[in-house]
DSSP file (Angstrom, degrees, kcal/mol; ACC not computed):
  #  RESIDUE AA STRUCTURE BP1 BP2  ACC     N-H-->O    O-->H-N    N-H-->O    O-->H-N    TCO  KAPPA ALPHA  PHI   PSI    X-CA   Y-CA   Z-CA
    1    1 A X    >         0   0    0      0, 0.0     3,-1.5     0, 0.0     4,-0.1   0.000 360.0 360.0 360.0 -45.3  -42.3    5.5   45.8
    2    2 A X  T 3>  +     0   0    0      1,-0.2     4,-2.3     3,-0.1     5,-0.1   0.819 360.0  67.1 -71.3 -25.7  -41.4    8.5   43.8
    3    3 A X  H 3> S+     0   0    0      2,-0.2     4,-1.0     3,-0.2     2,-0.2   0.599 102.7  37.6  -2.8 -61.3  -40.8    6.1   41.1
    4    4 A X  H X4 S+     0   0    0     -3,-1.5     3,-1.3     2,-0.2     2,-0.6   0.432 106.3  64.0 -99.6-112.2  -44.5    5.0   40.5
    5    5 A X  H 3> S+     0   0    0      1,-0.4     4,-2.2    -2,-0.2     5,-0.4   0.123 110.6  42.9 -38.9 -53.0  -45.9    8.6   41.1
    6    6 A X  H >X S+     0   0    0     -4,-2.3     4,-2.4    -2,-0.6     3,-1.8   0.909 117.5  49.9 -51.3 -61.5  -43.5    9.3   37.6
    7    7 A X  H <X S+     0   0    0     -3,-1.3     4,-3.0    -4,-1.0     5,-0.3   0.865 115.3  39.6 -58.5 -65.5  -45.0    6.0   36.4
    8    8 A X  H 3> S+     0   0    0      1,-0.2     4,-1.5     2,-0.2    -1,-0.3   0.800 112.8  54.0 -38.4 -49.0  -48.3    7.1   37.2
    9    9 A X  H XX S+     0   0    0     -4,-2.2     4,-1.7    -3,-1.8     3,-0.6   0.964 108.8  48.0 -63.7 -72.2  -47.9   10.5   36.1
   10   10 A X  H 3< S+     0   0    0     -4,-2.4     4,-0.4    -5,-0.4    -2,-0.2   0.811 113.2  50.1 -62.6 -18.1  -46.6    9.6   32.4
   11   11 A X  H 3X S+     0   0    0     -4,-3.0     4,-2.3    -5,-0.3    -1,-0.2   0.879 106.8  48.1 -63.5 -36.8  -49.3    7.3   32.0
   12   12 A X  H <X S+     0   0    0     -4,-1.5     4,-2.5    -3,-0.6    -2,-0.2   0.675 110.5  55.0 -82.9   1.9  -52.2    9.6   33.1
   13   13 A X  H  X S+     0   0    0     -4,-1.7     4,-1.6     2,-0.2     5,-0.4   0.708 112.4  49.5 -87.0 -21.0  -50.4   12.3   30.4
   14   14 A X  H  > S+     0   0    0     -5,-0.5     4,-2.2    -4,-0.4    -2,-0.2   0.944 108.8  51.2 -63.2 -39.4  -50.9    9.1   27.9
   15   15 A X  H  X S+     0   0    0     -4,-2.3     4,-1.0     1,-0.2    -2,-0.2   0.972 111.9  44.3 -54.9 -61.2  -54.2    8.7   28.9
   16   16 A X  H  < S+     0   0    0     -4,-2.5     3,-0.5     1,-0.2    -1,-0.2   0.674 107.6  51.2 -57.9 -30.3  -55.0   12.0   28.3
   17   17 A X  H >< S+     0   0    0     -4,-1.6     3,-2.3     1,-0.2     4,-0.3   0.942 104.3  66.4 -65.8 -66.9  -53.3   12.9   24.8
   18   18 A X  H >< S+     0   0    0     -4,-2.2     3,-2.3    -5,-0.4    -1,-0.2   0.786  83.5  69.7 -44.7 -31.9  -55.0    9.7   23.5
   19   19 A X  T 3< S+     0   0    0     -4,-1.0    -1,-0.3    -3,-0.5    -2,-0.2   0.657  91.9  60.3 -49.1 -23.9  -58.4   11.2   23.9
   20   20 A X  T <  S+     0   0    0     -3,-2.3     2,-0.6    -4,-0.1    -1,-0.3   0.290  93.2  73.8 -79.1   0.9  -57.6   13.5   21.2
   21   21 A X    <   +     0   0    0     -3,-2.3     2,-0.5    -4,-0.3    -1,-0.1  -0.918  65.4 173.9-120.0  94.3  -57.0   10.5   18.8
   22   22 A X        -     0   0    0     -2,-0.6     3,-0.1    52,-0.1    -3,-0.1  -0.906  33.0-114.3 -92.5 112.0  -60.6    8.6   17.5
   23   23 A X        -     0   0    0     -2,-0.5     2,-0.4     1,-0.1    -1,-0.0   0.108  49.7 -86.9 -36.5 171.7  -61.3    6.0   15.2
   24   24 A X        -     0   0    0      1,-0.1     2,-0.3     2,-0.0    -1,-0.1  -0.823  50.2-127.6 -83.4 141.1  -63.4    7.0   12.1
   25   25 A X        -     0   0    0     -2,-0.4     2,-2.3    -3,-0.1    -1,-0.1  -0.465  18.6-109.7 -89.0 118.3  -66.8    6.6   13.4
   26   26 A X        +     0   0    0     -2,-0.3    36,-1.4    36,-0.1     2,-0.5  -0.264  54.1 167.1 -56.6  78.8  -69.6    4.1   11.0
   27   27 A X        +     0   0    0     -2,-2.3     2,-0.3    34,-0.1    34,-0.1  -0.846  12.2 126.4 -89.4 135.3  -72.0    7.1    9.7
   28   28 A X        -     0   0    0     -2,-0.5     2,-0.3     3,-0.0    34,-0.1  -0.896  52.9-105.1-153.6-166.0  -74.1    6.4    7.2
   29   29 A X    >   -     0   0    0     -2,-0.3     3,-1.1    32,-0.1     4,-0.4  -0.812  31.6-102.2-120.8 168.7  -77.9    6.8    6.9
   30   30 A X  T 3  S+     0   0    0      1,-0.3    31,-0.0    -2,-0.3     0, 0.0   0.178 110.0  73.8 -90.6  32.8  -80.8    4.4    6.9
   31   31 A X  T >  S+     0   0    0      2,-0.1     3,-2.6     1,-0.1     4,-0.5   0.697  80.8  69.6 -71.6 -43.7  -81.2    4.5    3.3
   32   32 A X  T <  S+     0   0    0     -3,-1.1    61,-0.4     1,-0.3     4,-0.3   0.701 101.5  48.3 -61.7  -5.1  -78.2    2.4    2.8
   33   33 A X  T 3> S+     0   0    0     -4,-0.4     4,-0.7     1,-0.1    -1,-0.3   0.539  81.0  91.7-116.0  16.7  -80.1   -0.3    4.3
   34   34 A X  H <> S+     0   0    0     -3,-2.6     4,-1.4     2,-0.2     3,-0.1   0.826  83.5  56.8 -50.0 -44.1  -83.4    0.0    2.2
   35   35 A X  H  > S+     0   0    0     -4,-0.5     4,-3.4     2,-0.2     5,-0.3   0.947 109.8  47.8 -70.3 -39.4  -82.1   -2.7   -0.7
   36   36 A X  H  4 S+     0   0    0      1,-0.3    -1,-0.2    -4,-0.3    -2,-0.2   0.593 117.5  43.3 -86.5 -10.1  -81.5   -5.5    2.3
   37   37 A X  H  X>S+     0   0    0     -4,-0.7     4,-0.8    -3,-0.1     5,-0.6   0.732 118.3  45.9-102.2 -23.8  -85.1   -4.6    3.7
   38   38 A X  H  <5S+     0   0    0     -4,-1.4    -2,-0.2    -3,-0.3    -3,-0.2   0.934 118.8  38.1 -78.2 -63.2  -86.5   -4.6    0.1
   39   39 A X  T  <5S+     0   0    0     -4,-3.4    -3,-0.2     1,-0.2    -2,-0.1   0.993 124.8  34.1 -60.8 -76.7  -85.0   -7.7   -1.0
   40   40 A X  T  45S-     0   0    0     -5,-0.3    -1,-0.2    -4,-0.2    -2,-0.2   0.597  93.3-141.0 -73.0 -11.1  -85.3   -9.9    2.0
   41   41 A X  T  <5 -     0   0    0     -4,-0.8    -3,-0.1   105,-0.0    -4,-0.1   0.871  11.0-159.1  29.9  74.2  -88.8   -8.5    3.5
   42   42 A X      < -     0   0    0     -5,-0.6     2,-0.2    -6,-0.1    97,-0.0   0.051  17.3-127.1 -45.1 164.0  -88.4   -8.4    7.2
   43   43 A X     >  -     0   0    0      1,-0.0     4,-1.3     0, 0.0     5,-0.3  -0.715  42.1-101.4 -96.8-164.5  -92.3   -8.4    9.0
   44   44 A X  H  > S+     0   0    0     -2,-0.2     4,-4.6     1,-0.2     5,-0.3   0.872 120.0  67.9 -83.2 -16.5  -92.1   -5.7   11.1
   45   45 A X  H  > S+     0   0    0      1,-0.2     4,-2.8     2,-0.2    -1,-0.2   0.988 107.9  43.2 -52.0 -37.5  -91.5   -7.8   14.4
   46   46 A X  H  > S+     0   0    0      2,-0.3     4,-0.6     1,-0.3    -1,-0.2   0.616 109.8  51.0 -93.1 -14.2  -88.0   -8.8   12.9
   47   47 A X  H  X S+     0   0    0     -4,-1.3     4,-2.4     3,-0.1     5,-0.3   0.624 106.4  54.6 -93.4 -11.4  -86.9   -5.5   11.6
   48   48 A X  H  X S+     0   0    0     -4,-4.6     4,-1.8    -5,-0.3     5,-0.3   0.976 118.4  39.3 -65.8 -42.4  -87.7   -4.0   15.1
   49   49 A X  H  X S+     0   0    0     -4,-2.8     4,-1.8     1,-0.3     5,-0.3   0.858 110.0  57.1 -65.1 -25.9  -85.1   -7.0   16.2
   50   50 A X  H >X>S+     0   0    0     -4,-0.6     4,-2.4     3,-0.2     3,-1.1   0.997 110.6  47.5 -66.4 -64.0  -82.9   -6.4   13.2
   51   51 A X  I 3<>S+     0   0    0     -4,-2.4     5,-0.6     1,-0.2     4,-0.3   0.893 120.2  32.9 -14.9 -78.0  -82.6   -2.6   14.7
   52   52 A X  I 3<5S+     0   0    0     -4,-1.8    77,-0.3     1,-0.3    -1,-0.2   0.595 130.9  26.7 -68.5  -5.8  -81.9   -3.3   18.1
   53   53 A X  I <<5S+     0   0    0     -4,-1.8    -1,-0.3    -3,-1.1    65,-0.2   0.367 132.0  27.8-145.6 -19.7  -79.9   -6.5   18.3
   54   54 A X  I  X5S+     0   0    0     -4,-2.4     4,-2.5    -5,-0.3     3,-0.3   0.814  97.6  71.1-119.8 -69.1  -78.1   -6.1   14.3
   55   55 A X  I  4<S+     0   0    0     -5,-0.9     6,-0.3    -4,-0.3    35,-0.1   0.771  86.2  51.6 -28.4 -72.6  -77.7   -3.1   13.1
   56   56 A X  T  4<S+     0   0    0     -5,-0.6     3,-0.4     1,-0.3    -1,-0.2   0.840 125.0  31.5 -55.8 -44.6  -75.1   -1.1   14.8
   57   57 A X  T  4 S+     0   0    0     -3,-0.3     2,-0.4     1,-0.2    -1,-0.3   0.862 123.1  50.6 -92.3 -30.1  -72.4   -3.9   14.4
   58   58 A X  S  < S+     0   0    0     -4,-2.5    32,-1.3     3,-0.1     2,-0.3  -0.447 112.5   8.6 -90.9  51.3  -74.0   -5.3   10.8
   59   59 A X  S    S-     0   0    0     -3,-0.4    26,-0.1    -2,-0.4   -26,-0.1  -0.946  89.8 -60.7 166.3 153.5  -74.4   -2.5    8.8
   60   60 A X  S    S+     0   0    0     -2,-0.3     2,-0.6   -31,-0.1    -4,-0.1   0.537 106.2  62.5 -30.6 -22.6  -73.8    1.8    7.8
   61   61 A X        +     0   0    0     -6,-0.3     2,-0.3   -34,-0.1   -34,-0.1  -0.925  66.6 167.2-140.0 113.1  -75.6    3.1   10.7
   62   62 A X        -     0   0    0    -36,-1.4   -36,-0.1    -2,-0.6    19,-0.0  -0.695  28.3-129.4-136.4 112.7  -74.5    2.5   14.0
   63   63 A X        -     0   0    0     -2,-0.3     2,-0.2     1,-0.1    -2,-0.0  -0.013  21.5-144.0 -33.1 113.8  -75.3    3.9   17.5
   64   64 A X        -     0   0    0      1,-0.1     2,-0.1     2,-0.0    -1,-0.1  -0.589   6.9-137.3 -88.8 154.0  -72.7    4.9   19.6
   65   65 A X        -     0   0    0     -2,-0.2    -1,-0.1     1,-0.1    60,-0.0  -0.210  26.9-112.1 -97.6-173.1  -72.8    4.4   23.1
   66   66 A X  S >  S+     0   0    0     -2,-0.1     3,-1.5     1,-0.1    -1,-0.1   0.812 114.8  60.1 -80.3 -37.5  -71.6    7.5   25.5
   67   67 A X  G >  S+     0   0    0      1,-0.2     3,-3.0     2,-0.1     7,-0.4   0.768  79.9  84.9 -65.8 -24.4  -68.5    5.5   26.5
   68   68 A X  G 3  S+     0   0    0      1,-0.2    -1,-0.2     5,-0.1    -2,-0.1   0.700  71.9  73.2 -68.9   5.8  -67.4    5.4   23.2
   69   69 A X  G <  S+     0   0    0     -3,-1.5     2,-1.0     1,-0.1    -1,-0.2   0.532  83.6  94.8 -86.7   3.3  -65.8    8.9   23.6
   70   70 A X  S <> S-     0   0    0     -3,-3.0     4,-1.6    -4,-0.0     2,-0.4  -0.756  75.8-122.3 -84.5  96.2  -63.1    7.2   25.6
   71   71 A X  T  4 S+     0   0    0     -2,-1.0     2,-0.2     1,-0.2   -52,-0.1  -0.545  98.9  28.9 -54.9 119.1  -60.1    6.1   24.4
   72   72 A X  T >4 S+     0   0    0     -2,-0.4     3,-2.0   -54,-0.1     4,-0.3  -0.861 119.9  61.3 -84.5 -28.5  -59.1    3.2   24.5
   73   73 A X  T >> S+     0   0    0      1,-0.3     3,-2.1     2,-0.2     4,-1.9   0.608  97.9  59.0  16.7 -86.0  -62.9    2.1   24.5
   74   74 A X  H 3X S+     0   0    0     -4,-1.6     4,-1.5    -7,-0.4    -1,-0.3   0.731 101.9  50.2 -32.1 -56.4  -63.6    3.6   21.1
   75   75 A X  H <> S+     0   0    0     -3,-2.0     4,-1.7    -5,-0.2    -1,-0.3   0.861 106.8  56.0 -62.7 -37.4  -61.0    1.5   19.2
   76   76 A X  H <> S+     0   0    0     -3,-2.1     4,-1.8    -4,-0.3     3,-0.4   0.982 117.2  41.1 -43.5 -58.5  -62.5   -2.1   20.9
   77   77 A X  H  X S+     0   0    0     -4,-1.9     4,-0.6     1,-0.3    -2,-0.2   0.712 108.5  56.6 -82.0 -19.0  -65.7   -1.0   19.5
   78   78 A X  H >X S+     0   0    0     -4,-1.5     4,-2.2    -5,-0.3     3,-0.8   0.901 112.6  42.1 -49.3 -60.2  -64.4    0.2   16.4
   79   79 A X  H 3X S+     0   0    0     -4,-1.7     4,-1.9    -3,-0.4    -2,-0.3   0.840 111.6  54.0 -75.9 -38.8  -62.8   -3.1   15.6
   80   80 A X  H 3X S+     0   0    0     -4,-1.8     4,-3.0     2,-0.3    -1,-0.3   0.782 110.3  46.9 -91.9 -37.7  -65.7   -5.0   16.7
   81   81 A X  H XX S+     0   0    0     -3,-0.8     3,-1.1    -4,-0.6     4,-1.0   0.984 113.6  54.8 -81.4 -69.1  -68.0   -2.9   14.4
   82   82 A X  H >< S+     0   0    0     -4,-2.2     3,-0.7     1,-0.3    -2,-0.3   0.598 111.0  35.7  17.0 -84.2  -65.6   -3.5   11.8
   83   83 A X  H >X S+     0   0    0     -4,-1.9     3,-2.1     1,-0.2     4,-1.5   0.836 112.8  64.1 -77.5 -39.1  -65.2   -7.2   11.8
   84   84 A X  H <X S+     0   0    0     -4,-3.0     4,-1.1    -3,-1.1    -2,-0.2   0.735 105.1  43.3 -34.0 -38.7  -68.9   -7.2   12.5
   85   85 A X  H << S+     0   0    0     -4,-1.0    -1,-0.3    -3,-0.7    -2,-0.2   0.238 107.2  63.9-118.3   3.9  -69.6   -5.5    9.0
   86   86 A X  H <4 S+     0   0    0     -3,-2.1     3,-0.2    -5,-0.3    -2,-0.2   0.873 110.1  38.3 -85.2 -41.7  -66.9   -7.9    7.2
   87   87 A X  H  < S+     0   0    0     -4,-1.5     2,-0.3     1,-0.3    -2,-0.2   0.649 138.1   0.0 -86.0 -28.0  -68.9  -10.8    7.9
   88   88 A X     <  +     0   0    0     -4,-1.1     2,-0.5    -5,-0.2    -1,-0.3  -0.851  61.3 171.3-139.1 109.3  -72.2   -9.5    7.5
   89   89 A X        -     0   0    0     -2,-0.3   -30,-0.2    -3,-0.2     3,-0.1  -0.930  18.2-164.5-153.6 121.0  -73.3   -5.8    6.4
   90   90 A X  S >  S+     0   0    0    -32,-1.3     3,-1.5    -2,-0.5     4,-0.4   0.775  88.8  67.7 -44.1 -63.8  -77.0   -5.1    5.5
   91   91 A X  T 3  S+     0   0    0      1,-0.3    -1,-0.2   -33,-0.2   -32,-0.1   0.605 100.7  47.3 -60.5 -16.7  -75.7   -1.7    3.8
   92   92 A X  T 3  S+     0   0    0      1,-0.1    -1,-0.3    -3,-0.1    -3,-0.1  -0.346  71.0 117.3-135.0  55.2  -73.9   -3.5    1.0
   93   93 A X    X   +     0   0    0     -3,-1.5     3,-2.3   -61,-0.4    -2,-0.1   0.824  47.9  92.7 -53.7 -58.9  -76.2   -5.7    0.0
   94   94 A X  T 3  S+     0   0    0     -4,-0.4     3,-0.1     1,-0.2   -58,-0.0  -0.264  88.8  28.8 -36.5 128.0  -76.6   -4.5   -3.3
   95   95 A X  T 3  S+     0   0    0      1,-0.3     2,-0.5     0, 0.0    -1,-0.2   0.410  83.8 133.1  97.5   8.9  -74.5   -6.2   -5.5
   96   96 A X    <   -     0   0    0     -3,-2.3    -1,-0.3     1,-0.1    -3,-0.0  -0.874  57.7-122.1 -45.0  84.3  -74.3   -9.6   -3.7
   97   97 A X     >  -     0   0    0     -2,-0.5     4,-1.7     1,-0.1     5,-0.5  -0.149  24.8-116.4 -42.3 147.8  -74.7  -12.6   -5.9
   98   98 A X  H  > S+     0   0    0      1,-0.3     4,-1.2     2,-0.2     5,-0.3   0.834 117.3  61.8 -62.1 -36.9  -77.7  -14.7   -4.6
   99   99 A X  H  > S+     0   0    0      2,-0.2     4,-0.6     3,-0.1    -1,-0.3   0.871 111.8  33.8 -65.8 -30.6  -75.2  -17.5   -3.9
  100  100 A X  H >> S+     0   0    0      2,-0.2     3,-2.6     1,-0.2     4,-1.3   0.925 119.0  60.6 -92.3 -67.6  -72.9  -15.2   -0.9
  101  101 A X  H 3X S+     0   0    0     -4,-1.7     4,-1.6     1,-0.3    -2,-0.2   0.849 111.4  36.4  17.0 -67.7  -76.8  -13.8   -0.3
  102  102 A X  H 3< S+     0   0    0     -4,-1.2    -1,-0.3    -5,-0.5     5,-0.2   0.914 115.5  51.4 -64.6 -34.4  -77.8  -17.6    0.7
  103  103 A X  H XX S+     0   0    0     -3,-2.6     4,-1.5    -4,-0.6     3,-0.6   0.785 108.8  56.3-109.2 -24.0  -74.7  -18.5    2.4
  104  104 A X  H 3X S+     0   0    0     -4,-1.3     4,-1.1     1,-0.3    -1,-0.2   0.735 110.8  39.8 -79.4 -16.4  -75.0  -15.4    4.5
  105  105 A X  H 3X S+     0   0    0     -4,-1.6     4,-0.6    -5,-0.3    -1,-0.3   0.334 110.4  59.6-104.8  21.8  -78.1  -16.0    5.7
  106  106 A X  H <> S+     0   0    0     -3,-0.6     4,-0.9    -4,-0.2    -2,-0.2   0.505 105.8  47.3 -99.3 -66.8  -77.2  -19.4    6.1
  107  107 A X  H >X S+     0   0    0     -4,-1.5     4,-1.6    -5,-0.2     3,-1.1   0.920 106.6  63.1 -63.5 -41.9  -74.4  -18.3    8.3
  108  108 A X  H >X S+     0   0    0     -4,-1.1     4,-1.9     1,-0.3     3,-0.6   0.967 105.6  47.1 -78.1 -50.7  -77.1  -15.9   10.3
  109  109 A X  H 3< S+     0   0    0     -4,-0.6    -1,-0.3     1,-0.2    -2,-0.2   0.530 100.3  58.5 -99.2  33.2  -78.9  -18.7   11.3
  110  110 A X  H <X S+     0   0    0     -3,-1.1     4,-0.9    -4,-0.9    -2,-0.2   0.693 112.6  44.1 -76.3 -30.8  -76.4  -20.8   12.4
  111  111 A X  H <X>S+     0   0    0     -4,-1.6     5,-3.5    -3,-0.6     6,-0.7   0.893 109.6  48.8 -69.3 -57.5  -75.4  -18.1   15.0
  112  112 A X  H ><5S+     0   0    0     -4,-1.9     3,-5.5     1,-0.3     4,-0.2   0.969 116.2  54.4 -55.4 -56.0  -78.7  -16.8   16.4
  113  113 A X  H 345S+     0   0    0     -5,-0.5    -1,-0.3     1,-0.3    -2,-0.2   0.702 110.0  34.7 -50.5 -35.7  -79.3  -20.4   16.7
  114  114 A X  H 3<5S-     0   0    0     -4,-0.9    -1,-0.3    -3,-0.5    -2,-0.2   0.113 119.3-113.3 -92.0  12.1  -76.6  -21.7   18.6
  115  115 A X  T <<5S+     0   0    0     -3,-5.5    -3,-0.2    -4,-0.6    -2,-0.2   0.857  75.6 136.0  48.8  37.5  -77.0  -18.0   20.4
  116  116 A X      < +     0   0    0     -5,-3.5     2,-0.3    -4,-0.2    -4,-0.2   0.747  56.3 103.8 -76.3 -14.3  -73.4  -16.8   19.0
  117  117 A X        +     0   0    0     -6,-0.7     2,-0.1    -5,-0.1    -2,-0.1  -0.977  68.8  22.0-137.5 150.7  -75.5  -13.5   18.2
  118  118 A X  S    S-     0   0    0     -2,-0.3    -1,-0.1   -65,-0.2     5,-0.1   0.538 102.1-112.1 -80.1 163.3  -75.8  -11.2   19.2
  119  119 A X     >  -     0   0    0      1,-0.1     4,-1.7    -2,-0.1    -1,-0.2  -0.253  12.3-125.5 -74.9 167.8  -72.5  -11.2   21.0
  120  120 A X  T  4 S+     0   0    0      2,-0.3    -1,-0.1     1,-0.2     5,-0.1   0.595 113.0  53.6 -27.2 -56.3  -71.9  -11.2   24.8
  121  121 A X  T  4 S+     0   0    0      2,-0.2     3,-0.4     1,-0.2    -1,-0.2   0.733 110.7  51.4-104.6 -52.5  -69.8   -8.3   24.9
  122  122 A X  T >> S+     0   0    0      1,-0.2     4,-2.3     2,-0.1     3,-1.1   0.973 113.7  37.0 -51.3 -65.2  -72.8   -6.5   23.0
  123  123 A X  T 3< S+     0   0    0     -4,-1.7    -1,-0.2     1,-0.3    -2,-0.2   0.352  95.5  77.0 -94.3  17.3  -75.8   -7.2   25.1
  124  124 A X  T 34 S+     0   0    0     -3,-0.4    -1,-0.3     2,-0.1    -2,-0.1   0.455 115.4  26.4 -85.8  -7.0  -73.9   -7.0   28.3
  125  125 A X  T <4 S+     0   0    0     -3,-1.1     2,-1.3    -4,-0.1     3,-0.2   0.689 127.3  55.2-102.5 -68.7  -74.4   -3.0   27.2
  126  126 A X    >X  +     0   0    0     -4,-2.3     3,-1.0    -5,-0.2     4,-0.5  -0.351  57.4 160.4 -76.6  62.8  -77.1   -3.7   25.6
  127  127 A X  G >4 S+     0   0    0     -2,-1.3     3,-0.7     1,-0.3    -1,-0.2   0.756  78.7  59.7 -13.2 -63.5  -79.7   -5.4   27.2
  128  128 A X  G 34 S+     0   0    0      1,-0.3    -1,-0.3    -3,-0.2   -75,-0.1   0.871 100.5  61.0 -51.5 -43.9  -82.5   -4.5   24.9
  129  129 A X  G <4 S+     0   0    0     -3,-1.0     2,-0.4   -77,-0.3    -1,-0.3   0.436  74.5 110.6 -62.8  -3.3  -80.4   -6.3   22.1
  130  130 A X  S << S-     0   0    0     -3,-0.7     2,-0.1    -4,-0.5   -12,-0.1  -0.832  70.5-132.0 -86.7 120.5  -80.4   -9.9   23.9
  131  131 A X        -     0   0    0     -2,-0.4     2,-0.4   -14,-0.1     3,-0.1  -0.335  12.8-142.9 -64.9 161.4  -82.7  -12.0   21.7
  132  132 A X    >>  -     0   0    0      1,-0.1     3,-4.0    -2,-0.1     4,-1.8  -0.951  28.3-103.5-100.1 155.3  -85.4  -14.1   23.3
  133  133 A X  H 3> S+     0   0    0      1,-0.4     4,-2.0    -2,-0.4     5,-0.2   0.789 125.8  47.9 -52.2 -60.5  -86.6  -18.0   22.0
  134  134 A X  H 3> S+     0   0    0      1,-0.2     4,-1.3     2,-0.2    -1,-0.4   0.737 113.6  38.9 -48.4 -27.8  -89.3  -16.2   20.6
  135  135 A X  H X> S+     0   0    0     -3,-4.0     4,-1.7     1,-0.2     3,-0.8   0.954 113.0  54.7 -92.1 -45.9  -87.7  -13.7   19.1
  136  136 A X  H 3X S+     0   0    0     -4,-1.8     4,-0.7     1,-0.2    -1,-0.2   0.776 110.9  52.1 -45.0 -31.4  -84.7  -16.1   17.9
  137  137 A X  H >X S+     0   0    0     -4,-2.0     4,-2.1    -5,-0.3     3,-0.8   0.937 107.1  57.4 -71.3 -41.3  -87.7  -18.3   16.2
  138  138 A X  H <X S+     0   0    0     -4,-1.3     4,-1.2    -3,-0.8    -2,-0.2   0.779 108.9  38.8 -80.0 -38.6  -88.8  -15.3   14.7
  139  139 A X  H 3X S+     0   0    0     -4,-1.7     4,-1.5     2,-0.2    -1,-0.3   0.594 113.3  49.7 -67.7 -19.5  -85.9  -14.5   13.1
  140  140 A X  H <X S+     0   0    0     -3,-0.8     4,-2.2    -4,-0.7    -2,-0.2   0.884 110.5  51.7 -89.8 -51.4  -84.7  -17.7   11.9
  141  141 A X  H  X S+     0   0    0     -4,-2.1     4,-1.3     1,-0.2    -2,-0.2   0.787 113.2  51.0 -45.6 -40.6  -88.3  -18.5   10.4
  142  142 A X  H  X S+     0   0    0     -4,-1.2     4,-1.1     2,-0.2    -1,-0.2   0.832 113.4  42.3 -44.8 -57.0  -87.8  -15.2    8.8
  143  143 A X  H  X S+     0   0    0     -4,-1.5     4,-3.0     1,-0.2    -2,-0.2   0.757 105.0  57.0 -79.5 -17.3  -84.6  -16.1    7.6
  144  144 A X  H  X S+     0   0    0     -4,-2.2     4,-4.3     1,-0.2    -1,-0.2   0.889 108.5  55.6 -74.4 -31.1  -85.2  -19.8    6.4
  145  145 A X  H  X S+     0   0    0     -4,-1.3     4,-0.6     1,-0.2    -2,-0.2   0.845 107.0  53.4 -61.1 -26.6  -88.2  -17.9    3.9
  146  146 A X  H  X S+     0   0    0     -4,-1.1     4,-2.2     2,-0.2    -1,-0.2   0.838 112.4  34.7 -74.9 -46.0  -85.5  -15.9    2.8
  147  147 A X  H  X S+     0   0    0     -4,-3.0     4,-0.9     1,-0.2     5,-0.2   0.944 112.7  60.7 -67.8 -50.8  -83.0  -18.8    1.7
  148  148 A X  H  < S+     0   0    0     -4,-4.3     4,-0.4     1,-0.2    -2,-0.2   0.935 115.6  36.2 -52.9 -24.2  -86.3  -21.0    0.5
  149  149 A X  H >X S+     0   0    0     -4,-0.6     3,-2.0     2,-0.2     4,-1.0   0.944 115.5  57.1 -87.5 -30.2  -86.8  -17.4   -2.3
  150  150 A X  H >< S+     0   0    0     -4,-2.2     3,-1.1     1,-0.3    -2,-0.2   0.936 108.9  46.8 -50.4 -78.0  -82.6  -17.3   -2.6
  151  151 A X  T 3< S+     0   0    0     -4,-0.9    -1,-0.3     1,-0.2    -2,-0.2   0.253 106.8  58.2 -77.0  21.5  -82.9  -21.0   -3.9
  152  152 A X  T <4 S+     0   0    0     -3,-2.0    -1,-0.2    -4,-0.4    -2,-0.2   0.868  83.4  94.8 -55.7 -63.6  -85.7  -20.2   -6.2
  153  153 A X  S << S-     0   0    0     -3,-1.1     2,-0.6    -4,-1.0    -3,-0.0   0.303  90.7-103.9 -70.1 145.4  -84.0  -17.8   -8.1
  154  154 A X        -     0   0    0      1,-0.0     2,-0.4     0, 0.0    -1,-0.2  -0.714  37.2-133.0 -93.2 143.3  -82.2  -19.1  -11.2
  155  155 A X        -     0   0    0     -2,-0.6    -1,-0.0    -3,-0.1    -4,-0.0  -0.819  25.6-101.0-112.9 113.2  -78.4  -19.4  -10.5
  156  156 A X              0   0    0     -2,-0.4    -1,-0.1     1,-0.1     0, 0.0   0.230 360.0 360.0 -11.1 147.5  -75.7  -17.8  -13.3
  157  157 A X              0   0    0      0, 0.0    -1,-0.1     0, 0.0    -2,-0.0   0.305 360.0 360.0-100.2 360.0  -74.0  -20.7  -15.6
């Protein structure tokens, strides 16, 4: 028994000393996403969705939850935002070619559609951020006008 109470002990001194260690936190401001709103001309139903349901994981500007001052917490969500922002990020649109442009939104509605996005893990926090079939048509309709102007555009030789 005195055994675990050390076990116990040096863990909850782990716990604590980690709380002093944070990932770097996604700040940016909501200019950085101005070019991807410019370009791509949400209506306004579909940038409120893009907010609630997109942003934080796609993008410069993300909302932290309260929990996220917990270690290990912080780092899950870190990575999540992370990988989130490899695959898609709204804030560094600029400077895209129209072909990775296409193919991303390409990719975006293959997820909302098959309901890969927003993730599980996300709207289990986030409620608000769980699309609904309207709101998934709305976005996808949104996004197919966006590829039909992408494959207007005359393409580099």
């Amino acid at each position: 028994m005195r055994k675990i109470k050390k076990i116990l002990l040096v863990l909850l001194v782990v716990f604590v000393v980690a709380q002093f260690f944070n990932p770097n936190k996604n700040e940016g401001d909501l200019a950085s996403i101005d070019a991807f709103l410019d370009e791509t001309n949400p209506p306004e139903n579909v940038k409120l969705i893009l907010k609630k349901s997109c942003y934080d994981c796609h993008s410069d500007v993300t909302r932290y939850p309260w929990y996220n001052n917990i270690t290990p917490i912080n780092y899950w969500l870190a990575s999540h935002v992370k990988d989130g922002k490899k695959h898609f990020n709204v804030s560094k649109w600029e400077g895209n070619s129209v072909k990775r442009k296409d193919h991303k939104f390409e990719e975006l509605i293959e997820m909302v559609e098959a309901k890969e996005m927003p993730l599980n893990s996300y709207t289990w926090t986030h409620s608000e951020a769980k699309l609904t079939e309207v709101q998934i048509n709305e976005v996808i309709n949104w996004a197919k006008k966006v590829r039909l102007k992408y494959s207007l555009e005359p393409k580099p030789e």
